[in-house]
N, C-alpha and C positions, 0 to 999 in steps of 0.2 A: 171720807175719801181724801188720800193726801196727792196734791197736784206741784207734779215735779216743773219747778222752768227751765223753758227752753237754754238751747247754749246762746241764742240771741239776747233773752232775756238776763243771763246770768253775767255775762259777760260785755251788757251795757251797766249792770249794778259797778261789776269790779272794773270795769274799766279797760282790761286788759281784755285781747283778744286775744284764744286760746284754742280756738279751733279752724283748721285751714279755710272749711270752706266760708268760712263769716269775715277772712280775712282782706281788708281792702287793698285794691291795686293801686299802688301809688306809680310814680315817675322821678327820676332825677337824672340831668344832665352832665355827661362825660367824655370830654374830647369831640364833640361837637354829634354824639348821640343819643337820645333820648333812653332809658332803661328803665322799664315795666317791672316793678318785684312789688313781694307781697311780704309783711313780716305780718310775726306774731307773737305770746308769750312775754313774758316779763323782759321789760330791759333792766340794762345792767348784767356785766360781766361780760365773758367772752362769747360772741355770737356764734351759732351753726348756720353757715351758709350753705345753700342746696346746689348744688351744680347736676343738673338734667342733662337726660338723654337725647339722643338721634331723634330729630323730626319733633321733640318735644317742646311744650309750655307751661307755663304757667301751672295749667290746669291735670297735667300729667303727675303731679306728685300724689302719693298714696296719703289719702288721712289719717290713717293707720298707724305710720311710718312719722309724719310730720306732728301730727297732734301728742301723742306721748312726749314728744321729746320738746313739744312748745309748753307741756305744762309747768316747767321749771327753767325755762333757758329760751333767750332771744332769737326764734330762728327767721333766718332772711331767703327767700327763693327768689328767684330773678330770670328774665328770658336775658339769652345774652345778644350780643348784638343781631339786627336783622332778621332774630325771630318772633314771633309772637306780635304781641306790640311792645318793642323794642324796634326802636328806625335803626337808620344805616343797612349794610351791606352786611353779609357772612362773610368772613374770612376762608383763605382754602386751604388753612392750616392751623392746625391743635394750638401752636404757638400764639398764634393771634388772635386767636380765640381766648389762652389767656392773658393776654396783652391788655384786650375788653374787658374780663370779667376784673382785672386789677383796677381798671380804671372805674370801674363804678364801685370797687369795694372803698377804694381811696375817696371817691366823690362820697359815700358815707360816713365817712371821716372815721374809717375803722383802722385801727396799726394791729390788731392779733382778733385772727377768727379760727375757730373750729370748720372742717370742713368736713359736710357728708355730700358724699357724690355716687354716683350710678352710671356706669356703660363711657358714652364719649364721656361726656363730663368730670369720669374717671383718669381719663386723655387730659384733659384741660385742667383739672385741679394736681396730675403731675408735674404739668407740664410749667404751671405759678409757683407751686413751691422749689423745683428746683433753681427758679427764677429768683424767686423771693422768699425763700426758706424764714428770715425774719418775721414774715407776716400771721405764719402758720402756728399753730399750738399744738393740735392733732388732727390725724387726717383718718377719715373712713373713704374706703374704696369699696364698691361693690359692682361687678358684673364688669368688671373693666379689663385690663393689661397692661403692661408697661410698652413703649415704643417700639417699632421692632419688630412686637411681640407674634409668634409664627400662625398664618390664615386671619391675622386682624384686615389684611386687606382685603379679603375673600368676603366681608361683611356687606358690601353691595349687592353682591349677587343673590345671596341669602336674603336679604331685607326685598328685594326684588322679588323674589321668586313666593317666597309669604305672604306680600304685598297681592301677588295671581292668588294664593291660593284662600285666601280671606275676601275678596270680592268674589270668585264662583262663589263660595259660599256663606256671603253678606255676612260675614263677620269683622269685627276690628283687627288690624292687622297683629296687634300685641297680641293676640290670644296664641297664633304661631309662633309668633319670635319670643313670648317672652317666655311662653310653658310647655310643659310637655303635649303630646297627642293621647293620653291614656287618662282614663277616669277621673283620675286627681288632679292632674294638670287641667282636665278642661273646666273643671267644676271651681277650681282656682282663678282659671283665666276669666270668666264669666263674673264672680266675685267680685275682681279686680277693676275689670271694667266698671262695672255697677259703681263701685267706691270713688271714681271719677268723675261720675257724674251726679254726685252729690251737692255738689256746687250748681245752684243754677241762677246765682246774676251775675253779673258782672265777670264772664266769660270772656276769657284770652280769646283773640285772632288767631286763628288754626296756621301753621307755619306753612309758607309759600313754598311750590313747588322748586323756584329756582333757589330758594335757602336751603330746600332738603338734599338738593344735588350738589349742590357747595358742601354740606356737611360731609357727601359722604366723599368726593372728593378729596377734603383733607383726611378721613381715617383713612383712605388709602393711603398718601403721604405718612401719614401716621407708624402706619400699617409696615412701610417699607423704611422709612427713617431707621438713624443710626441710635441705638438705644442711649437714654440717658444713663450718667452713672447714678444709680440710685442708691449706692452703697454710702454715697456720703450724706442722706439725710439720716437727722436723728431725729425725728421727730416721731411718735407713739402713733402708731400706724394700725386702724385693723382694718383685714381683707375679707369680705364675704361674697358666698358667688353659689348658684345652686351647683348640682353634681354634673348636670347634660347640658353644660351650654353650650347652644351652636353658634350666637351672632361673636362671641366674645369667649373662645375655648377656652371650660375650666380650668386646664392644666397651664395656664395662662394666671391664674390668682393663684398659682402653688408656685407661677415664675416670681410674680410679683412676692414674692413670702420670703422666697429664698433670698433676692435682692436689697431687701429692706429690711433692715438689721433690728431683731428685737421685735417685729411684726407680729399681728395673732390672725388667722386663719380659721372662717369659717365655711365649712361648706354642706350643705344642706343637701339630703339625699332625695330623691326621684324628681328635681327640681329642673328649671333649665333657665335660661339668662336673668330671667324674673325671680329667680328663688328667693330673694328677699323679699316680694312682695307675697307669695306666695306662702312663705312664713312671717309673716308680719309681728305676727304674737309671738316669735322668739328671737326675730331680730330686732326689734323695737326697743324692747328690756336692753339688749346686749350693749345695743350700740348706746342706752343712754349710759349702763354701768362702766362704759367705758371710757366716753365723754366727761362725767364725774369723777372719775377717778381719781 
């Protein structure tokens, strides 16, 4: 009988931590806040930092999604200010939000990261590189839009209204927002969930009521904001986003396409704002063969 070891087991041999949920919470201080992240994967080279979504932590990244692309590449996840365990305050705009997330990448003493991002976080990783375009190497966007971008403000009432319809029926609220209502979306949503809660020590603080009304606060600012020019980054850009999304309208990652010059374009069919996680096994590959590149 041959007895496989565990990923705990395997990766106190190598040293290297290689799987999200085994990954420890650290802390480091920035502009007088405290910031919660977790890395993993080999150091050295250019890192992928994760920039999370609405109401998200720590604990919201897909292992799926994070572990493939930690098997060969330093990736960093982080709460950003005022959520999770992360102190200070939310900010009640996209901009300041990446004001934060600059200042803890600079407190890692990092000068060029790769970025994969999801939904706001796709907000807030536009919204640092047209900032700081210097910092960036390449950028993944998924489930997001660009400023502006038309019914991003309407993403309150939608996350609301999901919010009702997953408590009548004790369910997690991403099961509505992030998939469809039809056989595949729900058997995905379930999945999804499940893959979350594979982690069970050392559990992030569930993001506080008054952070999640600040976040959504600024997507409406967002929402209504004067679009950046996004024609003048050059940076290797890819967009992915399921086919039915409602929190963050697909035809919103076909704006983003057109705007950023050189961009690649994936969109996943019977899917809805979660279509990346929902296809895990074919966005995961994508996004590392693109990373590599």
């Amino acid at each position: 009988m041959t007895v496989s070891a565990t990923d705990e087991q395997q990766e106190a041999r190598g040293g290297v931590v290689t799987s999200y949920k085994n990954a420890p919470t650290r802390t480091i201080t920035a502009g007088g806040a405290t910031y919660a992240y977790r890395e993993l994967g080999p150091k050295g080279g250019i890192p992928v930092v994760f920039f999370v979504h609405l109401a998200a932590t720590l604990d919201n990244w897909d292992p799926r999604i994070i572990d493939p692309i930690a098997k060969n590449r330093h990736v960093i996840a982080f709460d950003n200010k005022g959520v999770g365990a992360s102190t200070g305050q939310v900010p009640d705009s996209v901009e300041a939000m990446a004001d934060d997330a600059y200042a803890f990448i600079k407190a890692l003493g990092l000068d060029k990261i790769d970025i994969l991002s999801f939904s706001l976080g796709g907000f807030i990783a536009q919204a640092l590189v047209v900032k700081h375009p210097e910092l960036v190497r390449k950028l993944v966007l998924t489930g997001t839009g660009p400023k502006g971008g038309k019914d991003i403000d309407k993403v309150a009432g939608i996350t609301y209204w999901d919010m009702l319809r997953a408590t009548l029926t004790r369910s997690d609220p991403k099961e509505f927002l992030f998939f469809n209502r039809n056989a595949t979306g729900k058997a995905a949503a379930k999945a999804f969930v499940k893959r979350l809660e594979e982690r069970t020590v050392d559990r992030d603080a569930p993001i506080k009521v008054k952070a999640f009304r600040t976040q959504l606060k600024a997507i409406k600012k967002w929402g209504r904001g004067t679009p950046h020019d996004l024609s003048k980054l050059t940076h290797p850009t890819l967009i992915a986003n399921g086919d039915n999304d409602r929190m963050v309208p697909s035809v919103l990652s076909e704006d983003l396409h057109r705007r950023v010059k050189g961009s690649e374009l994936i969109i996943y069919a019977d899917s809805g704002h979660g279509g990346i996680f929902q296809f895990h096994d074919k966005f995961a590959p994508a996004a590392i063969e693109f990373l590599d590149r």
